[in-house]
ZAKOLGU-508855 format. One record per residue: x, y, z of N, C-alpha, C in turn. Coordinates in steps of 0.02 Angstrom, whole numbers, padded with zeros to 5 digits, always signed. Layout:
// residues N
XYZXYZXYZ/...
//
This chain:
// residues 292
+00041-00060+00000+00000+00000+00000+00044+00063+00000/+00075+00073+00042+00122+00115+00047+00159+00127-00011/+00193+00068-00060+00234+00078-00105+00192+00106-00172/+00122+00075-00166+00068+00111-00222+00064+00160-00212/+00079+00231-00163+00049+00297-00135+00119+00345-00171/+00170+00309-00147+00238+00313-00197+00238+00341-00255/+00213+00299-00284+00220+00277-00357+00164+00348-00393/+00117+00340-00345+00070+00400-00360+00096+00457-00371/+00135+00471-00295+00153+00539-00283+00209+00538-00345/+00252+00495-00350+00297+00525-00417+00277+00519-00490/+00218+00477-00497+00192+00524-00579+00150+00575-00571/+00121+00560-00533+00081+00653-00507+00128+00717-00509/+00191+00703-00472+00255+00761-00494+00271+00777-00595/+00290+00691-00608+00312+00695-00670+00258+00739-00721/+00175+00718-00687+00147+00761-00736+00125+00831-00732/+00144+00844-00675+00145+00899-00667+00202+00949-00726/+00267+00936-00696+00321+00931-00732+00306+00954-00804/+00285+00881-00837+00255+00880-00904+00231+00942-00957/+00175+00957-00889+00125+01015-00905+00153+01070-00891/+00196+01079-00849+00240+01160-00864+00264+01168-00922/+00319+01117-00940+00370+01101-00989+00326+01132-01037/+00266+01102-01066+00217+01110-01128+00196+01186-01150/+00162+01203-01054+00135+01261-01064+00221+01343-01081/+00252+01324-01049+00318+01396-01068+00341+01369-01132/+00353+01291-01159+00354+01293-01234+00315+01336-01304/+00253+01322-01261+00198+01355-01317+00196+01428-01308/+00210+01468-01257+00224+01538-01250+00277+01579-01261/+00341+01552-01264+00400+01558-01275+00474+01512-01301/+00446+01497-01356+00471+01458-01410+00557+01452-01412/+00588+01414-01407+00648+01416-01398+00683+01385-01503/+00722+01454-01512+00742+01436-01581+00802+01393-01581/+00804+01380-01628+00875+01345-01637+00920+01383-01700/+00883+01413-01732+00921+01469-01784+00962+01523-01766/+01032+01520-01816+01070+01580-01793+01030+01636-01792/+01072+01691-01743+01038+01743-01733+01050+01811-01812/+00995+01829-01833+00988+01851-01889+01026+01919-01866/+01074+01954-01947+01100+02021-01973+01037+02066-01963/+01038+02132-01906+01017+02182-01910+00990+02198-01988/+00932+02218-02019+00908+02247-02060+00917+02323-02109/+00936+02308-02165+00965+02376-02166+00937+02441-02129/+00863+02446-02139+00838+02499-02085+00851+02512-02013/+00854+02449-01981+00877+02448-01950+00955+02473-01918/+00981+02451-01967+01075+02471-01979+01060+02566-01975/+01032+02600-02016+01033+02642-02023+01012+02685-01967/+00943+02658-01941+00922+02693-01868+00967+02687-01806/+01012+02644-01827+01073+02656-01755+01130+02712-01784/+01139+02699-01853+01194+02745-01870+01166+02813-01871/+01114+02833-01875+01058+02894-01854+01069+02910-01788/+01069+02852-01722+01063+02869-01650+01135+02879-01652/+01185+02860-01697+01245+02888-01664+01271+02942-01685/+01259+02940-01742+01262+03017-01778+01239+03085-01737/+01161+03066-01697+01127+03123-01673+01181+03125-01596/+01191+03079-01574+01244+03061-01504+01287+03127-01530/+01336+03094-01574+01406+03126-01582+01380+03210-01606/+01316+03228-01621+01310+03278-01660+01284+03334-01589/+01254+03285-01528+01248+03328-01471+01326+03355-01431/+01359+03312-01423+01409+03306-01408+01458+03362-01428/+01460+03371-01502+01490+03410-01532+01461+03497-01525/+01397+03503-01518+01372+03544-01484+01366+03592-01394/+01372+03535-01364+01424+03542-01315+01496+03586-01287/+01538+03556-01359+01582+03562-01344+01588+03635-01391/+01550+03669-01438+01577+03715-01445+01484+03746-01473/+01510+03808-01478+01460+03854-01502+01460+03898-01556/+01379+03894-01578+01386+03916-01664+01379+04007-01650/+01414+04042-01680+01403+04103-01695+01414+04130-01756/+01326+04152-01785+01335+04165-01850+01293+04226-01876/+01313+04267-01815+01256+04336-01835+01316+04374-01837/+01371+04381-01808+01414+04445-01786+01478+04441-01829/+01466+04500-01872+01537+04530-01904+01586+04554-01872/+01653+04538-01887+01694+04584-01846+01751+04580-01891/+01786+04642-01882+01852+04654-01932+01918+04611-01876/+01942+04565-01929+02021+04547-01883+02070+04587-01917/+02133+04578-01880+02190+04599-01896+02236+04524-01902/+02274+04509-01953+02326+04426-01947+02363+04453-01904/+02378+04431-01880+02450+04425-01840+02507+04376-01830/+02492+04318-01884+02538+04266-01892+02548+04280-01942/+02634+04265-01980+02654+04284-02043+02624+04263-02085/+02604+04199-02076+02555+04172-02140+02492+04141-02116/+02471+04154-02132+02393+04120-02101+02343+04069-02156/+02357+04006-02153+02332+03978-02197+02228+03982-02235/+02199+03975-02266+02132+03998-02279+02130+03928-02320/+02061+03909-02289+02018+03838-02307+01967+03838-02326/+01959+03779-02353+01873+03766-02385+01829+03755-02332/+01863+03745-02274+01795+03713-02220+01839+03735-02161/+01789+03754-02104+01842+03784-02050+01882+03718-01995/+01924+03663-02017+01944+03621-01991+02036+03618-02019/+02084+03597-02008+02144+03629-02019+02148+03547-02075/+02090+03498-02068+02113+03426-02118+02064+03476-02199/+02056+03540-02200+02016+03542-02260+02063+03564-02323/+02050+03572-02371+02072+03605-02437+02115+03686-02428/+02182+03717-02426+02197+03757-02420+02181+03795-02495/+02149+03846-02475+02127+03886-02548+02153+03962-02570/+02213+03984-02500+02228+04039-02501+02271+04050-02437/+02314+04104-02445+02361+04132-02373+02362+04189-02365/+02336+04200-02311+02318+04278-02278+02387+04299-02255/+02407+04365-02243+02482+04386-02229+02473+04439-02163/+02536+04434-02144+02523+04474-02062+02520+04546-02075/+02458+04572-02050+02442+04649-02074+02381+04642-02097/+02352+04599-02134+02297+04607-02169+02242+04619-02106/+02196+04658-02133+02121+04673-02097+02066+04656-02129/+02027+04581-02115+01982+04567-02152+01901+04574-02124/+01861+04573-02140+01801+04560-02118+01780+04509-02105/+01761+04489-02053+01743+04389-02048+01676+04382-01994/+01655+04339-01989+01624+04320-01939+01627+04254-01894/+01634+04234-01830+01653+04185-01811+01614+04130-01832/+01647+04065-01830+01587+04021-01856+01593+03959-01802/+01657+03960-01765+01672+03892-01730+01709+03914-01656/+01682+03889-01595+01730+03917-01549+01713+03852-01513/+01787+03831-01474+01797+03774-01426+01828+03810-01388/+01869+03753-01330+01925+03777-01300+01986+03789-01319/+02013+03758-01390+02063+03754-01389+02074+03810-01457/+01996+03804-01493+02022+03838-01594+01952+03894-01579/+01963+03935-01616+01938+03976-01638+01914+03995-01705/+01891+03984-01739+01880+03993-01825+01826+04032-01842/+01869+04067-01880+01814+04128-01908+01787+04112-01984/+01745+04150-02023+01716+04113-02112+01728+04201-02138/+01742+04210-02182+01754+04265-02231+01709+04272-02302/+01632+04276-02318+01640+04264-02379+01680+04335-02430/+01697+04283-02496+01710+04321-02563+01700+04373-02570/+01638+04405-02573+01618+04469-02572+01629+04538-02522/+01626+04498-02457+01663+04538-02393+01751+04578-02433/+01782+04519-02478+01852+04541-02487+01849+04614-02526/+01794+04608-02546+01787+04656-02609+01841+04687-02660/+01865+04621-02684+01888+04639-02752+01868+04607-02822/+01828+04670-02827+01779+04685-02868+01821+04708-02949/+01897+04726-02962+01905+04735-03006+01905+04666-03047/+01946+04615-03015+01931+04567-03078+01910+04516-03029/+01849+04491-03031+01819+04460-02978+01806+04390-02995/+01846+04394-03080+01837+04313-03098+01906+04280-03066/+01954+04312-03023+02013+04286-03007+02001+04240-02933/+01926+04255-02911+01891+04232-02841+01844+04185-02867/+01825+04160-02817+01774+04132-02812+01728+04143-02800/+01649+04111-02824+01603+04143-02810+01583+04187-02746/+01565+04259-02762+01548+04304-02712+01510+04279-02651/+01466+04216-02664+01423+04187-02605+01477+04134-02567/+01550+04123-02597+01597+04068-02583+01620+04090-02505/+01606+04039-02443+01641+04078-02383+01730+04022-02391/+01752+04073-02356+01863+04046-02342+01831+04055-02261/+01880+03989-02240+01869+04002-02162+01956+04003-02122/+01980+04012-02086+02029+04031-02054+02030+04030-01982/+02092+03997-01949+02099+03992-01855+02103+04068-01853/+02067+04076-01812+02094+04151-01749+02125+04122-01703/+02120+04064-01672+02158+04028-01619+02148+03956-01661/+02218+03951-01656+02242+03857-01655+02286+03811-01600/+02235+03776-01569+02280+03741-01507+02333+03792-01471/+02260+03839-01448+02275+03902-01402+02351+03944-01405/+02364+03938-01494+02399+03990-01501+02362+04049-01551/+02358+04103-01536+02324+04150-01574+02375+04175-01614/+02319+04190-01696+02341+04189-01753+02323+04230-01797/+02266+04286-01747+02224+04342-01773+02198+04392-01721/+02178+04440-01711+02143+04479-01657+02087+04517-01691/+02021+04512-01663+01976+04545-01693+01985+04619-01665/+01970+04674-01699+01991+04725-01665+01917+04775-01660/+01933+04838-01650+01862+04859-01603+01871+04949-01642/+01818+04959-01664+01809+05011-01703+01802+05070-01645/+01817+05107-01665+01847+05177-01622+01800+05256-01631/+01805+05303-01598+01764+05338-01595+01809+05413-01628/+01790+05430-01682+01808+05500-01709+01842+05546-01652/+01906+05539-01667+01943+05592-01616+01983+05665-01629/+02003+05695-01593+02024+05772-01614+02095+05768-01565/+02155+05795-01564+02194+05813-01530+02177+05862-01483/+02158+05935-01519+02103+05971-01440+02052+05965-01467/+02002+05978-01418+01966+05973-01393+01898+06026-01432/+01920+06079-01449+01882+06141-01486+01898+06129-01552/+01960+06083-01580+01948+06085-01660+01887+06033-01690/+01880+06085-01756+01783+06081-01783+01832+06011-01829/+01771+05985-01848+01799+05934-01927+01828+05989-01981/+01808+06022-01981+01822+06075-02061+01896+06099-02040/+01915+06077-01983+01979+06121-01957+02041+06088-01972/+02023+06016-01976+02072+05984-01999+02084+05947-02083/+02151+05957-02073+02196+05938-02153+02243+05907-02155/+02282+05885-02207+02325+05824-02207+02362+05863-02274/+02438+05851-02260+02470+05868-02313+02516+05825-02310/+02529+05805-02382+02571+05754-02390+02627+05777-02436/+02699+05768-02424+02767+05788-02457+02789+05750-02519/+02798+05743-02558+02844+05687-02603+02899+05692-02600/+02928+05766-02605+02993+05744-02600+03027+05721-02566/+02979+05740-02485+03000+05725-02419+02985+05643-02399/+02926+05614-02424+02893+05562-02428+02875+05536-02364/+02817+05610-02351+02803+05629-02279+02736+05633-02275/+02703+05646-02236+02627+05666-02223+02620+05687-02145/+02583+05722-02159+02575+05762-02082+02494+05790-02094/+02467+05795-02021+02391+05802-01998+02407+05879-01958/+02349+05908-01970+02351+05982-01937+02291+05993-01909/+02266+06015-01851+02224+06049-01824+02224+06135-01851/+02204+06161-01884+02206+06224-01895+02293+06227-01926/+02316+06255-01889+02375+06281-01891+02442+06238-01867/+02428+06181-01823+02451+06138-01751+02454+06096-01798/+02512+06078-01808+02535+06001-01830+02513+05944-01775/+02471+05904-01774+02466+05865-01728+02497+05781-01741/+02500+05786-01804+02536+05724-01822+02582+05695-01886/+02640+05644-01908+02695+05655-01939+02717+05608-01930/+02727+05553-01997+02746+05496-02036+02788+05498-02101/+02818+05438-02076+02833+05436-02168+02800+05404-02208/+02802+05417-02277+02758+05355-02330+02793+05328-02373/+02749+05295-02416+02782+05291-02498+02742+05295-02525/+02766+05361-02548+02707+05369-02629+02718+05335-02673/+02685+05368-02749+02706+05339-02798+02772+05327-02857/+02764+05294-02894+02840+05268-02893+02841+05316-02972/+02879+05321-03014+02910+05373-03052+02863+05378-03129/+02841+05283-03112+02797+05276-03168+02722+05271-03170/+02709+05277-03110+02640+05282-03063+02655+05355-02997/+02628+05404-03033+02657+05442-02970+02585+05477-02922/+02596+05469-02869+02527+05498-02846+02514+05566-02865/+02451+05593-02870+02430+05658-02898+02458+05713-02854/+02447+05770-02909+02481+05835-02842+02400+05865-02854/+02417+05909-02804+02329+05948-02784+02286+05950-02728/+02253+05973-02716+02208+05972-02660+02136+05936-02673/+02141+05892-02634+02085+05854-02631+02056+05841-02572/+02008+05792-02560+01941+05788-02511+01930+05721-02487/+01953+05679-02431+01939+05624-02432+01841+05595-02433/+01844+05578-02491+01775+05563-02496+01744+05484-02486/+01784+05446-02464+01772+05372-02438+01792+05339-02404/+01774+05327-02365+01833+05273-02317+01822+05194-02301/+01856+05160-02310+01841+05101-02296+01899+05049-02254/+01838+05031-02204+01921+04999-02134+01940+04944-02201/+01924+04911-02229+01964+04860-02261+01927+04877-02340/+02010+04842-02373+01985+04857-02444+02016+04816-02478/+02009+04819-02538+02054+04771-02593+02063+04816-02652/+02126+04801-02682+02168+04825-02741+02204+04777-02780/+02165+04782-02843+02195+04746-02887+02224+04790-02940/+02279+04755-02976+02304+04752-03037+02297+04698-03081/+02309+04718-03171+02322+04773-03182+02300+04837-03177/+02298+04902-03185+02249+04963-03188+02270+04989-03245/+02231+04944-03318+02237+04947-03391+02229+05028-03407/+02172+05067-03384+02156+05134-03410+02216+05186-03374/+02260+05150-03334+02314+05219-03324+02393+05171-03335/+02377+05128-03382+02430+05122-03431+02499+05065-03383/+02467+05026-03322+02493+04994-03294+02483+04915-03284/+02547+04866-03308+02532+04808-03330+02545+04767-03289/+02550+04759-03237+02589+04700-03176+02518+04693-03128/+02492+04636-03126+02453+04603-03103+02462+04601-03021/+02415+04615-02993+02406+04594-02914+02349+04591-02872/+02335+04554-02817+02273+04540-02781+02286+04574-02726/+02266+04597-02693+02299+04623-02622+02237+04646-02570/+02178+04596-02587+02135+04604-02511+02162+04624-02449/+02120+04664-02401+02142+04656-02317+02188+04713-02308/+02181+04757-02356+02214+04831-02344+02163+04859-02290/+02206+04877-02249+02165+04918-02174+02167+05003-02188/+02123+05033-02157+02113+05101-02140+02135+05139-02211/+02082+05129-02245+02092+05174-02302+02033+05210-02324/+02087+05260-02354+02044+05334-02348+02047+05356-02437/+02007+05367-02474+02014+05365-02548+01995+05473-02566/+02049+05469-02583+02038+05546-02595+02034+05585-02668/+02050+05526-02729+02050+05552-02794+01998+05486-02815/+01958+05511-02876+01910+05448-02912+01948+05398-02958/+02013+05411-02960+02051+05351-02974+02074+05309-02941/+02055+05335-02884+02075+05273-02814+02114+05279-02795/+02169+05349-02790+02212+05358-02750+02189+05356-02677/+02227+05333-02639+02211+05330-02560+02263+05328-02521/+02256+05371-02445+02305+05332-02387+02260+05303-02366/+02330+05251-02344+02308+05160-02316+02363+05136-02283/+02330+05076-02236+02381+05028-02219+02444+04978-02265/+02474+04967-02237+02539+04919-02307+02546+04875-02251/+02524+04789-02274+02564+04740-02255+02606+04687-02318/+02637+04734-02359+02659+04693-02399+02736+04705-02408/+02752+04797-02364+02808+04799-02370+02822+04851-02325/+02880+04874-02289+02911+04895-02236+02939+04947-02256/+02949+04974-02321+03010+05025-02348+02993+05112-02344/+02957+05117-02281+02918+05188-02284+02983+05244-02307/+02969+05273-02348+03032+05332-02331+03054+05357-02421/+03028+05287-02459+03055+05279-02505+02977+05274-02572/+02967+05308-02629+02914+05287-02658+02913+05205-02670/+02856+05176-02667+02838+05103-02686+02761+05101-02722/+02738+05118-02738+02670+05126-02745+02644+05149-02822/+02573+05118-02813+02550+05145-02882+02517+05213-02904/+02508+05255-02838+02509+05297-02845+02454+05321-02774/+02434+05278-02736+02422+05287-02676+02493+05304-02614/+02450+05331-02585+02493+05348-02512+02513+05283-02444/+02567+05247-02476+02558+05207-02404+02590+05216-02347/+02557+05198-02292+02597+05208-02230+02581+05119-02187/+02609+05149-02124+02604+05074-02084+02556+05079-02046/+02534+05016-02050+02478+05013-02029+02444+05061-01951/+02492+05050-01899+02492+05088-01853+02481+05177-01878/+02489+05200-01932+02504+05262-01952+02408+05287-01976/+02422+05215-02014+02352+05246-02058+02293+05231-02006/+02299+05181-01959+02259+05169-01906+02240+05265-01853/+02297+05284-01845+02303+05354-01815+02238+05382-01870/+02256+05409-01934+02237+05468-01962+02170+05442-01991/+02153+05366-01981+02094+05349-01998+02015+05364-01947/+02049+05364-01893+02006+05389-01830+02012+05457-01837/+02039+05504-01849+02078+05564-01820+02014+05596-01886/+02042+05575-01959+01997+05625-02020+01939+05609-02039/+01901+05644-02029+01827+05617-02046+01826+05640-02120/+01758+05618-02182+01774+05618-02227+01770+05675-02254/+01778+05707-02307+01774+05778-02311+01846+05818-02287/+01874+05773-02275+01961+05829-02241+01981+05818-02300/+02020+05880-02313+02062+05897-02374+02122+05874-02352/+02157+05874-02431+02213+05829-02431+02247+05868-02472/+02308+05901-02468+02342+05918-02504+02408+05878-02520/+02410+05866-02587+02470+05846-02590+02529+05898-02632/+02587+05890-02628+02632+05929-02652+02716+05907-02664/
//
């Protein structure tokens, strides 16, 4: 009797047993097939989640600014210019120490700084098929691996030596033989440089004239076919210039050459940059210019 009660109790277990086994079979199917290749959609919606990952991330770490113009000054001898503001992109051009361009920042981290320039900002407009399209932006470090390579600089407020001289009071006379220029309050020399005018075959004009334009940055090209001159040149990122004849004579900044004292020129007035920076704040437009 006993051994029959046994026998009970352990197929009563076994079918118990049985009936689990059956019932988690039929609910949760156990495969035996390798486990299947992600789906291309699939493939793609992760390379999407990592894309958007790395694309927060990258946001993070730096910030977009793309409303604010500001004029730099180079300050590294050569400053390389790219297709994309990253130092692995296409070099498309070399900015030189002196130049003053117009840019706007486009990339700031901790370590780089990069500003975008478009085409048109350069404005050289004489032969403009030598650029790239006017809508084309060049981008450039202001800072690379926290060495700075540019300074944006900060526009200044119309100034007078005293205090009672009117705008109409002041004038600018410039020497050739002396290859001089000097600023006057009335009568009061208040200021006195050297330049380089123009050179024997390009000579700057004599006469009294009127500065009637000014522009913190500019561009000058050659040739200048209608006054009989054949040597080709690009020379964006001329700072503090002041245009006083309609042939485009002007004083301006020079970062292309050091030789003040001596004519070099096509028939503009150059000085150093520090010089033309002075008399660019100092003359408002409308100051006469004598040259002699």
């Amino acid at each position: 009797m006993r051994f029959s009660k046994i026998v009970l109790f352990t197929v009563t277990l076994v079918g118990i047993g049985l009936i689990f086994y059956l019932f988690v079979s039929s609910t949760e199917p156990i495969s035996t097939e390798p486990a299947k290749e992600p789906t291309q959609k699939e493939a793609i919606s992760k390379e999407a989640s990592k894309e958007a990952e790395e694309s927060l991330q990258s946001k993070k770490e730096s910030s977009e600014i793309t409303e604010k113009e500001e004029y730099i000054l180079i300050t590294a001898p050569v400053l390389r210019v790219r297709s994309q503001p990253t130092v692995k992109s296409e070099i498309v051009w070399k900015f030189r120490k002196g130049m003053l361009l117009k840019a706007e920042k486009i990339k700031e981290t901790e370590k780089e700084i990069w500003y975008g320039a478009k085409i048109v900002w350069l404005g050289c407009t004489r032969y403009p098929e030598r650029f790239p399209s006017s809508d084309t932006w060049w981008y450039f470090a202001q800072k690379y691996d926290n060495e700075t390579l540019a300074e944006p600089i900060e526009t200044k407020e119309m100034f007078s030596v005293f205090p009672e001289t009117k705008p109409e009071d002041k004038w600018i006379k410039v020497t050739i033989s002396q290859q001089k220029v000097e600023a006057y309050e009335k009568n009061k020399k208040v200021f006195s440089a050297l330049i380089s005018a123009g050179l024997k075959d390009s000579p700057t004009p004599l006469g009294v004239f009127r500065i009637f334009r000014k522009e913190l940055s500019a561009c000058m090209q050659g040739p200048m076919k209608e006054f009989g001159f054949t040597d080709e040149y690009d020379l964006p990122g001329i700072g503090w210039t002041m245009f006083f004849t309609s042939s485009g004579a002007a004083l301006h900044g020079t970062y292309w050459h050091q030789d003040f004292g001596r004519p070099h020129s096509h028939g503009c007035v150059n000085l150093s940059n520090e010089d033309a920076q002075w008399l660019y704040w100092w003359a408002p437009e409308g100051t006469k210019v004598v040259v002699e």
